[in-house]
Each structure stands twice: as C-alpha cells, then as structure tokens.
N, C-alpha and C positions, 0 to 999 in steps of 0.2 A: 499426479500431484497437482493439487489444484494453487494457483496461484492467484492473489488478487492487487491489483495495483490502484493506490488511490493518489490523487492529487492534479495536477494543473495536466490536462491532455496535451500529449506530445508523442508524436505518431513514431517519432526516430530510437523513441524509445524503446516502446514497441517493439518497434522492428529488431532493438540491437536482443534485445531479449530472447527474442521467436529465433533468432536467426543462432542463438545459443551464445553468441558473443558476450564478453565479461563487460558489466558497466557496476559504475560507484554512483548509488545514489548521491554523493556527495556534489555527482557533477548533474542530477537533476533536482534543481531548490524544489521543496513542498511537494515532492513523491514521496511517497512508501509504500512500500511491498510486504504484503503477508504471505507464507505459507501455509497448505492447508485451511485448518479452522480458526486460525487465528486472525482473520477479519474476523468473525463473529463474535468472538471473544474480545477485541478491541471495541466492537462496537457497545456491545455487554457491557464492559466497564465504561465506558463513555457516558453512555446514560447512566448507568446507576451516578457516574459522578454529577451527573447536570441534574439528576434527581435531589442529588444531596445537595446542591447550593441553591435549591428552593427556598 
C-alpha cells in the first residue's frame, strides 16, 4: 500500500506511522495523508481547479 504524506515535515510523525502507532491528523496542523493513488488524483483536481480560475 502505498502511502503519501504531504505538509509541514515532521519527523515524529513519521516515525508514529512506520512504527504502526494510531495518530489523528487533527494533532498534526497542515498534514494529509493519501492512500494509494489518490495523491495523484488530488493533485489532478488541484490543477484543473487553478486551471479554471485563470
């Protein structure tokens, strides 16, 4: 399963993750986490929308 994490780097995070430990993005501000292909998919919609307020 591929996992992607985007936002403010923080290594504890990380680790709580790899280490299989439960964390709530709620307790890290401006993270998110995709599963699988859905980074690419978010990214996909992100540009079409900055396409669209040309």
């Amino acid at each position: 399963m591929k996992l992607t994490l985007e936002g403010p780097e923080n290594p504890k995070l990380i680790e709580k993750i790899a280490n299989g430990e439960k964390v709530s993005l709620k307790d890290w501000p401006g993270a998110k986490l995709f599963v699988g292909n859905a980074y690419d998919k978010y990214l996909e919609m992100k540009k079409a929308s900055d396409d669209a307020d040309l």
